[in-house]
Every structure is written in structure tokens, then in C-alpha cells.
PyMOL CGO cylinders between C-alpha atoms (Angstrom):
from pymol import cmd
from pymol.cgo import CYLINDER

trace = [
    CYLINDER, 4.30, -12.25, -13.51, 4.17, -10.96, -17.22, 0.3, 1, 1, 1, 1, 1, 1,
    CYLINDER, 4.17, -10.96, -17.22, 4.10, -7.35, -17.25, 0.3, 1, 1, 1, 1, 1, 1,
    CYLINDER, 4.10, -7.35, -17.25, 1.08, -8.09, -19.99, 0.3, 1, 1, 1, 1, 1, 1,
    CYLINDER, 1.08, -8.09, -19.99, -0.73, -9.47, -17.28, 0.3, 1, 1, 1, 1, 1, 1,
    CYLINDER, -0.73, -9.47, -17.28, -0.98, -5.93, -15.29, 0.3, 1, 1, 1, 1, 1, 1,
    CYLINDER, -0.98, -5.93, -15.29, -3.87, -3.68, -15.22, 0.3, 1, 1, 1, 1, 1, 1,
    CYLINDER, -3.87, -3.68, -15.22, -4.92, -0.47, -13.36, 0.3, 1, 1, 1, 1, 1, 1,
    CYLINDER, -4.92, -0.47, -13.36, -5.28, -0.67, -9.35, 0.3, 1, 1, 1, 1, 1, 1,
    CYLINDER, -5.28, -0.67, -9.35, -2.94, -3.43, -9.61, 0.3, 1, 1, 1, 1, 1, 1,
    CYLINDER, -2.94, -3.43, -9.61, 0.21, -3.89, -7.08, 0.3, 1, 1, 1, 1, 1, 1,
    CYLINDER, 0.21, -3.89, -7.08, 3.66, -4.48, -8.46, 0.3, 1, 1, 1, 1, 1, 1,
    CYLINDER, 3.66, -4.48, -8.46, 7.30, -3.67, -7.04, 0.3, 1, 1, 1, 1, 1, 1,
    CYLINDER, 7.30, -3.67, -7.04, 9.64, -1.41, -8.69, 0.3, 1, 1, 1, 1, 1, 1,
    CYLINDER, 9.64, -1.41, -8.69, 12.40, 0.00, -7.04, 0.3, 1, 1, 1, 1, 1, 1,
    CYLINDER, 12.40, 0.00, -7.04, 12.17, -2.69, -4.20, 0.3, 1, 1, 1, 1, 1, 1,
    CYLINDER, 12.17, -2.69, -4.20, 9.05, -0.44, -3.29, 0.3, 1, 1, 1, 1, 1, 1,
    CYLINDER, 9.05, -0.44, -3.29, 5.69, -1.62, -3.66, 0.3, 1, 1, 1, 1, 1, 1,
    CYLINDER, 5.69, -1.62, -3.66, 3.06, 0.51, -5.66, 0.3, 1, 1, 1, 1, 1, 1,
    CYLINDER, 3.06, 0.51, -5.66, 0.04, 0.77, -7.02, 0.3, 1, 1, 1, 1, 1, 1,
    CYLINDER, 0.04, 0.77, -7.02, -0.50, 1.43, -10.82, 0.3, 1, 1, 1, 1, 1, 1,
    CYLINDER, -0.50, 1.43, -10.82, -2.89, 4.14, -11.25, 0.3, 1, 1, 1, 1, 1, 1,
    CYLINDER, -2.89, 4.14, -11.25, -2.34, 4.92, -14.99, 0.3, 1, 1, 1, 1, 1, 1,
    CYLINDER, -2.34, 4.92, -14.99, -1.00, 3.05, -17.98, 0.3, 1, 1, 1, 1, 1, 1,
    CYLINDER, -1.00, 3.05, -17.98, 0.19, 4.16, -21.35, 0.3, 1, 1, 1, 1, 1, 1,
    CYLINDER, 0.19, 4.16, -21.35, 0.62, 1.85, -24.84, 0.3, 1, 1, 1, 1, 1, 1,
    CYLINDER, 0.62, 1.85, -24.84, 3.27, 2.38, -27.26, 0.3, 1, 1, 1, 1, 1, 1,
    CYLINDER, 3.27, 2.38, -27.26, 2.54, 0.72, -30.78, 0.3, 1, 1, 1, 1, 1, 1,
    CYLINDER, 2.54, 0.72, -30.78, 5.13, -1.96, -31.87, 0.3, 1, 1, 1, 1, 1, 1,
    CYLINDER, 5.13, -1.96, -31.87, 7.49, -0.07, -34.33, 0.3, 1, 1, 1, 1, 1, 1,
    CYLINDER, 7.49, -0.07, -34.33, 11.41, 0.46, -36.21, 0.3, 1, 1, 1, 1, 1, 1,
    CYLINDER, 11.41, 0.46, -36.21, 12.69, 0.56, -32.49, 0.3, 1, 1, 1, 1, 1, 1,
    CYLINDER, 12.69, 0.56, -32.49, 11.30, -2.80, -31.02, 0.3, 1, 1, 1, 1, 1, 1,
    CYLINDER, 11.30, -2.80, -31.02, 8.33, -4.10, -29.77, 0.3, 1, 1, 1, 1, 1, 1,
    CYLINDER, 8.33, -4.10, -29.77, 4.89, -2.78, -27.75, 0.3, 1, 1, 1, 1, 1, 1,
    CYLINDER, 4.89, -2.78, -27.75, 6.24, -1.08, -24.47, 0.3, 1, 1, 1, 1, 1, 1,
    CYLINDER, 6.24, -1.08, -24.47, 3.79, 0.16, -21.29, 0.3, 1, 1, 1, 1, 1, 1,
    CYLINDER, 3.79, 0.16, -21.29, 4.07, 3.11, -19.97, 0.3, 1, 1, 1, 1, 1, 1,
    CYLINDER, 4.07, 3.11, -19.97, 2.46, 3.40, -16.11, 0.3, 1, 1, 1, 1, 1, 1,
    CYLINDER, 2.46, 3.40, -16.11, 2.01, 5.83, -13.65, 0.3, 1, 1, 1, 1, 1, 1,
    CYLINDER, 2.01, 5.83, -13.65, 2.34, 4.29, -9.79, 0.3, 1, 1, 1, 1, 1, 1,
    CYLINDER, 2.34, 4.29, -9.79, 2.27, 5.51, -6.27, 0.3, 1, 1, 1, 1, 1, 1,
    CYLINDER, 2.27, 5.51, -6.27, 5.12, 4.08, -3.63, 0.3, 1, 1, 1, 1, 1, 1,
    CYLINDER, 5.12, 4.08, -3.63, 2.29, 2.29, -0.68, 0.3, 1, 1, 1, 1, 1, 1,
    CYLINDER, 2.29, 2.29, -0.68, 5.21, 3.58, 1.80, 0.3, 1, 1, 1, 1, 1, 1,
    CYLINDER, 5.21, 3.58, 1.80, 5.50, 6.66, 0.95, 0.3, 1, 1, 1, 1, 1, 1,
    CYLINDER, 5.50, 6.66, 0.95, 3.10, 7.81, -1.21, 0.3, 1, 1, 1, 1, 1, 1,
    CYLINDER, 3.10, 7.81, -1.21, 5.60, 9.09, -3.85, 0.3, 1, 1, 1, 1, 1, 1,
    CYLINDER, 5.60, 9.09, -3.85, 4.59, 9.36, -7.23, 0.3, 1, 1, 1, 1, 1, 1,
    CYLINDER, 4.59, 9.36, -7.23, 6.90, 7.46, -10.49, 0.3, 1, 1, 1, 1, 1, 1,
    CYLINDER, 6.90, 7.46, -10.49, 6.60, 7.08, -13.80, 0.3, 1, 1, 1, 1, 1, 1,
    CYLINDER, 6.60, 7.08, -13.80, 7.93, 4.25, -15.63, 0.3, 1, 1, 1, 1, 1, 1,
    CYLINDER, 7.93, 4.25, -15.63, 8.83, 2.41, -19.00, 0.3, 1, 1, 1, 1, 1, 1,
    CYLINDER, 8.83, 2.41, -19.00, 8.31, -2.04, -19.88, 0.3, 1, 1, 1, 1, 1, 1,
    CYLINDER, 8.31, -2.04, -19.88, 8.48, -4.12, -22.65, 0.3, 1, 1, 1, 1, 1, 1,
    CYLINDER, 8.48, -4.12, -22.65, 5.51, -5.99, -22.91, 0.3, 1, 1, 1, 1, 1, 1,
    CYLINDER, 5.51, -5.99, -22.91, 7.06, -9.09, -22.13, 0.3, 1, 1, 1, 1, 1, 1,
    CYLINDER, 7.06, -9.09, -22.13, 9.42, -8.14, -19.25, 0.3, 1, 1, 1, 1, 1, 1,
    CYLINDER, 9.42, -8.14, -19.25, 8.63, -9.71, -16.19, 0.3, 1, 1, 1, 1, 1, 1,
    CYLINDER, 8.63, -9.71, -16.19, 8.11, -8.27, -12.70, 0.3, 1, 1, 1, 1, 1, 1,
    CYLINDER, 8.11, -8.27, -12.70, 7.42, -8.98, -9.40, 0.3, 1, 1, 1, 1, 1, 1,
    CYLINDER, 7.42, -8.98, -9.40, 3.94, -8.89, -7.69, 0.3, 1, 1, 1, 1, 1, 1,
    CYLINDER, 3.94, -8.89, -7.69, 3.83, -8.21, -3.84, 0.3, 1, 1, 1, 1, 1, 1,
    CYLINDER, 3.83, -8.21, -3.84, 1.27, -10.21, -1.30, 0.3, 1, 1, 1, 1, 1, 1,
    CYLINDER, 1.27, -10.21, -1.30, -1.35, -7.59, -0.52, 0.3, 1, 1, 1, 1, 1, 1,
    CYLINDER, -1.35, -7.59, -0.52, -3.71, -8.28, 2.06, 0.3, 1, 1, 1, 1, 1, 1,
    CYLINDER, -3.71, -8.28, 2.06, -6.75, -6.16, 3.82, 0.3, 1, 1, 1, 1, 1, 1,
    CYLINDER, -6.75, -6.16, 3.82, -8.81, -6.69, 7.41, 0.3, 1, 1, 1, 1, 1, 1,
    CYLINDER, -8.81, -6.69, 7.41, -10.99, -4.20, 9.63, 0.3, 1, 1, 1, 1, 1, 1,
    CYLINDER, -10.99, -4.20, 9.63, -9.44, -4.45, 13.22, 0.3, 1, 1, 1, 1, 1, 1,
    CYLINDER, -9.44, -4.45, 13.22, -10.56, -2.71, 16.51, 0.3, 1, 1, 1, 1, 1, 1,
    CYLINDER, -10.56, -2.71, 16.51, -8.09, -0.44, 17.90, 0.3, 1, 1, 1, 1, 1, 1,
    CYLINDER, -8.09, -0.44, 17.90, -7.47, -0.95, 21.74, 0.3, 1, 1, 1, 1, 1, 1,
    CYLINDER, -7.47, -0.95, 21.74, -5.04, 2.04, 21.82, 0.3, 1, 1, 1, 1, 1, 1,
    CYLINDER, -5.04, 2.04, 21.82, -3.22, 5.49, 20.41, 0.3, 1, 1, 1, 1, 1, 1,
    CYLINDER, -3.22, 5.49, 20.41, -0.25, 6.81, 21.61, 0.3, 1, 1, 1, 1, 1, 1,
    CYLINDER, -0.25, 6.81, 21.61, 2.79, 8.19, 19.93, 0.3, 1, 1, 1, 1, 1, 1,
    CYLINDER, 2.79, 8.19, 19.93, 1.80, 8.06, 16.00, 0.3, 1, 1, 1, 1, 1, 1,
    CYLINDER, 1.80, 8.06, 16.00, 0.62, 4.77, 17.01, 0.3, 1, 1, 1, 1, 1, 1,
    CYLINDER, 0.62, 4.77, 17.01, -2.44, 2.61, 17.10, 0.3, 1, 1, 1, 1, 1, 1,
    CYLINDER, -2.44, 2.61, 17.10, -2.46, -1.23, 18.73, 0.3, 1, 1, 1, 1, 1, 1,
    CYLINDER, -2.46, -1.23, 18.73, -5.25, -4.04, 18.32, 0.3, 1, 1, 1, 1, 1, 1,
    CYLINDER, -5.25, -4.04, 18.32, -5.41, -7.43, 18.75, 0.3, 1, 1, 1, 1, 1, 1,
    CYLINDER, -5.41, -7.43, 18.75, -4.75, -9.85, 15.88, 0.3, 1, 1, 1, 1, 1, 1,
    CYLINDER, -4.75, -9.85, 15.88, -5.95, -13.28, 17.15, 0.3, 1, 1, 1, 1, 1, 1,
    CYLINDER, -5.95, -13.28, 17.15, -4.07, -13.59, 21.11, 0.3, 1, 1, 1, 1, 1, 1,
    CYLINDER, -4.07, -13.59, 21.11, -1.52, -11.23, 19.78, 0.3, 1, 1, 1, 1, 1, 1,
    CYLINDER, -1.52, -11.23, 19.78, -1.74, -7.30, 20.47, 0.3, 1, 1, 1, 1, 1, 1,
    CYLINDER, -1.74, -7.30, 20.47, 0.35, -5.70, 17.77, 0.3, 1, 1, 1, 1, 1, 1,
    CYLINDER, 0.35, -5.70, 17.77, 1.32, -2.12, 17.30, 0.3, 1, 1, 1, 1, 1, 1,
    CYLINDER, 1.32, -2.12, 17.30, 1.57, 0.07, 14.26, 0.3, 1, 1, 1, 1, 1, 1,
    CYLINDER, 1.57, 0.07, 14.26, 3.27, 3.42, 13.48, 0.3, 1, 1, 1, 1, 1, 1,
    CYLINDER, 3.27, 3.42, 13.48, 1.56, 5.36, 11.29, 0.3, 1, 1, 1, 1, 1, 1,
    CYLINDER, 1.56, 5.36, 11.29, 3.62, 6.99, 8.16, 0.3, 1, 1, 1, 1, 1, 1,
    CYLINDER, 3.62, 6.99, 8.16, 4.84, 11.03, 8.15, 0.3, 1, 1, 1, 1, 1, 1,
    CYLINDER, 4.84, 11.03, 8.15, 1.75, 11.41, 5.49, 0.3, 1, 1, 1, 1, 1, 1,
    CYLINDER, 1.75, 11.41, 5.49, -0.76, 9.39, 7.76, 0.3, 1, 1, 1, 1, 1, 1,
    CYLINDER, -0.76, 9.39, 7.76, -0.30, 12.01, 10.61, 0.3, 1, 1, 1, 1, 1, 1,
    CYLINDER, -0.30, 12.01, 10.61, -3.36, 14.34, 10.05, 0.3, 1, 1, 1, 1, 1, 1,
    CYLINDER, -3.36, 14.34, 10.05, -5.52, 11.00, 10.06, 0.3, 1, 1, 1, 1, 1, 1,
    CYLINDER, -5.52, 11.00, 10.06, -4.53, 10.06, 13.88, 0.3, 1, 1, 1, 1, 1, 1,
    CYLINDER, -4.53, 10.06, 13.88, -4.81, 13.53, 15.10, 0.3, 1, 1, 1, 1, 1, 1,
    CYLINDER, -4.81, 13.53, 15.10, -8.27, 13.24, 13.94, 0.3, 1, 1, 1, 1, 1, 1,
    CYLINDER, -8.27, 13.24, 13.94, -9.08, 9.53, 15.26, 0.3, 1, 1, 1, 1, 1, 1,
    CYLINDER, -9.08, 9.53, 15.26, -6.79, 10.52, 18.37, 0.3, 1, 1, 1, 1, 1, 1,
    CYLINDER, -6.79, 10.52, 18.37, -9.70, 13.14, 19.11, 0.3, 1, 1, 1, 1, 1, 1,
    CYLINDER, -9.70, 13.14, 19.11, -12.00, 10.59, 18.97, 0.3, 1, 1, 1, 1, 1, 1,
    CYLINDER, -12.00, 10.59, 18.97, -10.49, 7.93, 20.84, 0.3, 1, 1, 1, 1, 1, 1,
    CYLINDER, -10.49, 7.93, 20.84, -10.03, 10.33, 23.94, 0.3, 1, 1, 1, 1, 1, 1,
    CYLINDER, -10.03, 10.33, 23.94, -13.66, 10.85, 24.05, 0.3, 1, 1, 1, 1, 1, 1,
    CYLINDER, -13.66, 10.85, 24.05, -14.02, 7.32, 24.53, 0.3, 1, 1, 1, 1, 1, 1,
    CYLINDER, -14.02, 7.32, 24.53, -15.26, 6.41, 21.02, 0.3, 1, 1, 1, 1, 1, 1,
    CYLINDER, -15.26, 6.41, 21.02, -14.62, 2.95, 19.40, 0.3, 1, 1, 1, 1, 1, 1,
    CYLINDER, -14.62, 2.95, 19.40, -12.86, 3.23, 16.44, 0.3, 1, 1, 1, 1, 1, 1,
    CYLINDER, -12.86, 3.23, 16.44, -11.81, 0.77, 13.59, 0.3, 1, 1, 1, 1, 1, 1,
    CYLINDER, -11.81, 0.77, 13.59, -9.02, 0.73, 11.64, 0.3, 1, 1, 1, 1, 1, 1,
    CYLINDER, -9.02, 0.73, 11.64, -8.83, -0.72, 7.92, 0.3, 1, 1, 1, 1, 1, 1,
    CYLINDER, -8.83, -0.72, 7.92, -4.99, -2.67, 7.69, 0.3, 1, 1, 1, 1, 1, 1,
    CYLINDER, -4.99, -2.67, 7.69, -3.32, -2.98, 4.41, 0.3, 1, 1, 1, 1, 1, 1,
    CYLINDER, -3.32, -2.98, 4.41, -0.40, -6.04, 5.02, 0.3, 1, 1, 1, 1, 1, 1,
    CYLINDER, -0.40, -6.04, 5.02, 2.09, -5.69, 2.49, 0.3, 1, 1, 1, 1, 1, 1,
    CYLINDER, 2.09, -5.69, 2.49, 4.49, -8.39, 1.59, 0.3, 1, 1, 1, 1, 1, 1,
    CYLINDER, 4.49, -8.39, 1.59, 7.13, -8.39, -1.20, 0.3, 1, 1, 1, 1, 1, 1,
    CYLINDER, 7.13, -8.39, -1.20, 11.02, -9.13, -1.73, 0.3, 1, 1, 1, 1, 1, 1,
    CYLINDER, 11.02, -9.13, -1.73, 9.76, -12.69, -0.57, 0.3, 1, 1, 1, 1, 1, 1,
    CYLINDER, 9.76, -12.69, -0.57, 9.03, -12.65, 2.96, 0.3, 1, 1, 1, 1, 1, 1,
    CYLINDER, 9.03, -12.65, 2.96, 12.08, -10.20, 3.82, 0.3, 1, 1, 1, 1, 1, 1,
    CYLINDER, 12.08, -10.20, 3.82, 9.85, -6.35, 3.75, 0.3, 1, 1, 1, 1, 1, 1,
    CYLINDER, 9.85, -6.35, 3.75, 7.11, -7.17, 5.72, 0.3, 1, 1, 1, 1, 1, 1,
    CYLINDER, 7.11, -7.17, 5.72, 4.78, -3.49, 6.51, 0.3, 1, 1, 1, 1, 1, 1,
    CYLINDER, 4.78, -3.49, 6.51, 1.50, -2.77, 7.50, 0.3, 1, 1, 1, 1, 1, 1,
    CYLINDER, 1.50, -2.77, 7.50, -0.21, 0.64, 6.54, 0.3, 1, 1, 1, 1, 1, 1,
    CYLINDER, -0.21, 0.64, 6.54, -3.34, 1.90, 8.02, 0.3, 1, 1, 1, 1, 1, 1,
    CYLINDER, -3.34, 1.90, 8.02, -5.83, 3.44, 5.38, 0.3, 1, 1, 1, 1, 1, 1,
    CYLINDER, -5.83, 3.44, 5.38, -8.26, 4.58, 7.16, 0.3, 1, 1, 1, 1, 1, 1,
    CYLINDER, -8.26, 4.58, 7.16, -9.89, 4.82, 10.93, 0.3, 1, 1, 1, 1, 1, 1,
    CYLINDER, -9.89, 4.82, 10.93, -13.56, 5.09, 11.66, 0.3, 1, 1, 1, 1, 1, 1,
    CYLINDER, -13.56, 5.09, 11.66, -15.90, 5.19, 14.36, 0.3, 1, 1, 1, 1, 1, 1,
    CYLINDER, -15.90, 5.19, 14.36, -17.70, 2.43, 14.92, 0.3, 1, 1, 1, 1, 1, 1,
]
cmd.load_cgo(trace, "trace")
């Protein structure tokens, strides 16, 4: 994809990292070439924060970003399992993710249902492959 094409909330990969742009910059065409971009992104892995430079025209890669709700059938560990069609998959949660188990951990061992909002993420064609939970909620 043209970097042209990008806009704000968007998904691209730098680094080998996906992120999400959260703030973008123009520089006028001038004596030292053309109209460059200047965003502001957050690593989806990591949360990490980067700041970099594009032409307008450079070119750069886009990962697959899917979303779903899911029902979470256990917690243990840092981690929280449901079932995705006849498959029961597990997920461990990220180092900056840990405060929001502890919380839906407290839940769960009351015996409340609780959801779980999945972000899939997909990029270096089909080779990184991660999921990332945003958020749990009660039901």
C-alpha cells in the first residue's frame, strides 16, 4: 500500500512490528525533495511508542487485523481459553495486559461469565501470527 493511502487509527508494519498510527505530521514539498509524513505509532505487541519519517510515495506494508467477542471458558497462568468453532484455544496475555486479568481473574472465581474482545493480528505474510486481548467484561 501507498504510504498516501494511510490515515489515523490505521495499522501498518514498521520494524517487522505491527502498529497503530495515532498521529501524523505533513512536511511541504521543498529544495530537499518532495512531501514527507511524519507519524506517531504504538507497537500492538508491546505497546511501545515510535516516531517515524516517509516519502509520500514510499510504500509499506499493511497487516491483516481482525476483531471477535469470545466467551472465556478459563484463566489460569496469565492465560484465558475459549472456544473458537470445535477448537478451544489458549491465549497469554502480554507483561502490560497483567493488571486487566487480575481484575477479570477476580471475577471469574466468583463464577461470573466474562467475555473477552480478540484482536488477530497477521503480518510478514502468514509467518507472525498473534492474538491480543483488549479487553474482558462481564457478561
Amino acid at each position: 500500500m501507498e504510504f498516501s493511502d494511510i490515515k489515523i487509527g490505521k495499522y501498518i508494519v514498521v520494524s517487522g512490528r505491527p502498529c497503530k498510527i495515532t498521529k501524523m505530521d505533513f512536511s511541504k514539498p521543498g529544495r530537499r525533495g518532495p512531501e514527507k509524513k511524519r507519524i506517531r505509532c504504538i507497537d500492538l505487541l508491546t505497546d511501545k511508542k515510535s516516531e517515524l519519517t516517509f516519502n509520500n510515495s514510499s510504500q509499506i506494508d499493511v497487516p491483516l487485523i481482525s476483531k471477535e467477542k469470545v466467551t472465556i471458558i478459563d484463566m489460569c497462568d496469565n492465560t484465558i481459553t475459549y472456544f473458537k468453532g470445535n477448537n478451544c484455544i489458549t491465549i497469554s496475555l502480554m507483561s502490560n495486559d497483567i493488571e486487566m486479568y487480575e481484575t477479570a481473574l477476580k471475577l471469574f472465581n466468583r463464577g461470573g461469565d466474562l467475555e473477552a474482545n480478540i484482536m488477530h493480528i497477521n503480518f510478514s505474510i502468514g509467518h507472525n501470527e498473534f492474538e491480543r486481548v483488549l479487553e474482558i467484561i462481564q457478561k
